[in-house]
BAPALUM-435485 format. One line per 4 residues: for each residue x, y, z of N, C-alpha, C. Coordinates in pm, whole numbers, plus 50000, padded with zeros to 5 digits. Example, Ala and Ser with C-alpha at 12.3 -4.5 7.8 and 13.67 -1.06 7.14 Angstrom:
// residues 2
51319:49431:50780:51230:49550:50780:51320:49670:50780; 51285:49775:50708:51367:49894:50714:51290:50003:50787 .
***
This chain:
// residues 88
85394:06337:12882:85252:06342:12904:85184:06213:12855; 85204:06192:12741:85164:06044:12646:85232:05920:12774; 85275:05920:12873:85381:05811:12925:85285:05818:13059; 85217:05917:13106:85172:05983:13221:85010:05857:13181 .
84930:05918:13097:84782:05846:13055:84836:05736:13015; 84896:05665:12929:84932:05544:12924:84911:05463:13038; 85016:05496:13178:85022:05448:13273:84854:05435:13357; 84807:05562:13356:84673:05571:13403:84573:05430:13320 .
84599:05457:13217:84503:05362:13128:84494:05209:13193; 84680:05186:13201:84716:05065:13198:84644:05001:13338; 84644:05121:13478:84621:05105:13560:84464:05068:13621; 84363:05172:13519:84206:05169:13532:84212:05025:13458 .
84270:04954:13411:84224:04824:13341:84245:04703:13421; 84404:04776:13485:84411:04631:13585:84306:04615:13692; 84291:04765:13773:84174:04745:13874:84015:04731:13839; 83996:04755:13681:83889:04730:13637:83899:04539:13646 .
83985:04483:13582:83999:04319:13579:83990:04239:13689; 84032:04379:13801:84046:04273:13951:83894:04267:14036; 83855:04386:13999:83698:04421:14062:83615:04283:13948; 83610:04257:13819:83509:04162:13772:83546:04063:13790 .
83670:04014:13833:83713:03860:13873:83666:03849:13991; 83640:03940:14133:83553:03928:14254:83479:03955:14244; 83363:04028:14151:83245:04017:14137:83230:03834:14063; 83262:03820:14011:83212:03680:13965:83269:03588:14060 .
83412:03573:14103:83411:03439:14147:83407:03464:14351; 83359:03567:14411:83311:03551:14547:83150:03513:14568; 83068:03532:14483:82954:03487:14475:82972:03368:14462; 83029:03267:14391:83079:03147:14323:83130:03065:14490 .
83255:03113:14555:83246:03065:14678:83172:03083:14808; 83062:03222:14802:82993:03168:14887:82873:03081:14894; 82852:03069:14783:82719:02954:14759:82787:02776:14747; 82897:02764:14740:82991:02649:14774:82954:02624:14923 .
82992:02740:15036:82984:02725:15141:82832:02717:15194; 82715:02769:15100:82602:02743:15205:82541:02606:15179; 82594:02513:15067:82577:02376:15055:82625:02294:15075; 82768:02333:15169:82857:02232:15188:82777:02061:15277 .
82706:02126:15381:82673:02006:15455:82551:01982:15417; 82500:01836:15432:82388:01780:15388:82278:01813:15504; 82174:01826:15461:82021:01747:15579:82055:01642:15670; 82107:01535:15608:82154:01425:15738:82244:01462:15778 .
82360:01460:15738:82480:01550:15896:82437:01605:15953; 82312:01701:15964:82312:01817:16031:82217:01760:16154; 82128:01652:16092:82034:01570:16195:82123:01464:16277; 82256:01410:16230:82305:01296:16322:82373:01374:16357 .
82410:01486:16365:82463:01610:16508:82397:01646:16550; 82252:01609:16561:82146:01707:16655:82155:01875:16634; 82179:01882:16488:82172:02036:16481:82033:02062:16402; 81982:02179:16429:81890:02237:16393:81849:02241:16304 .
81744:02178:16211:81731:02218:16047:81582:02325:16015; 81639:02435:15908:81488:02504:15909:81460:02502:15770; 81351:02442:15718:81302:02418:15599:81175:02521:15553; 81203:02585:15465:81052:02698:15375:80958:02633:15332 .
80841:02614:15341:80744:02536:15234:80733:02612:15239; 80697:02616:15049:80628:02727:14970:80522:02664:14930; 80321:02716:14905:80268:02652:14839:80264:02748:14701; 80259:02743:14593:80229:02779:14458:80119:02784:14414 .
80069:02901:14383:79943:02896:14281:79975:02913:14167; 79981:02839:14087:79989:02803:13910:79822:02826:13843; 79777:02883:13793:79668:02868:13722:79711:02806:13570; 79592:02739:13517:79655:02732:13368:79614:02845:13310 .
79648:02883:13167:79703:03025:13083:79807:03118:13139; 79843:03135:13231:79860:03209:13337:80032:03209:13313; 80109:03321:13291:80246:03274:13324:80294:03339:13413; 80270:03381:13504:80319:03382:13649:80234:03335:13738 .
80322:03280:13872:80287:03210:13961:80291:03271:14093; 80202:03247:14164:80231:03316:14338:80252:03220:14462; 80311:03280:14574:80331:03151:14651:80177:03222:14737; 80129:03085:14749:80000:03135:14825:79994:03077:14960 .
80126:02979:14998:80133:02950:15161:80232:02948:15178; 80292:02974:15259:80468:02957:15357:80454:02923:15467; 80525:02783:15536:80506:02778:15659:80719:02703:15666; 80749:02764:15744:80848:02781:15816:80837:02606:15913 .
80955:02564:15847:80944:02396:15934:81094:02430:15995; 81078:02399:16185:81198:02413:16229:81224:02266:16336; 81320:02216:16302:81284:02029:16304:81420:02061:16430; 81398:02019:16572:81539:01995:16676:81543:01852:16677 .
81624:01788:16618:81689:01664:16619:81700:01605:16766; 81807:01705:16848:81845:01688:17034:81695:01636:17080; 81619:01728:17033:81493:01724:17159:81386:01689:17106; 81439:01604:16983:81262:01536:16898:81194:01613:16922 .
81213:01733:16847:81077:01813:16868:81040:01888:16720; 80958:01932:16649:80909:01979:16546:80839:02119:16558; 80858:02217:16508:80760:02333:16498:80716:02385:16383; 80653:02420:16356:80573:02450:16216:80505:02575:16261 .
80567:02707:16171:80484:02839:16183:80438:02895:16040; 80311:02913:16058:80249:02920:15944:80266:03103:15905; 80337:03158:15796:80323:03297:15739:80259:03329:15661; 80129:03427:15737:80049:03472:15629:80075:03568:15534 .
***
């Protein structure tokens, strides 16, 4: 019986070790992959770039901040063209 839970123990620890090593290191490679390519590669391939402006309202005393404009910048390299959508 003592040989039976042992084994169990030994077992909830390994799959406990394997679940926090992919909780930590798959987050770790997918944020590798969403920075891999730069702003300019993506413009001297004529690929698509979409940029967030955020505006910020900071007051002074104040320790939190709000975004008080977002406008969505979507830049086509191919077709020199620019769009800008403003979210209210």
């Amino acid at each position: 019986m003592k040989n039976e839970s042992k084994q169990k123990f030994i077992f909830t620890v390994i799959l406990l070790l394997i679940f926090c090593l992919l909780v930590i290191l798959l987050p770790v490679d997918h944020f590798r992959f969403l920075s891999a390519e730069s702003i300019e590669s993506k413009a001297d391939r004529g690929k698509d770039i979409n940029i967030l402006i955020l505006g910020i309202d900071a007051r002074p005393g104040e320790l939190n901040s709000r975004s008080d404009t977002m406008i969505l910048a979507s830049l086509h390299p191919s077709i020199e063209r620019a769009v800008l959508v403003w979210i209210p």
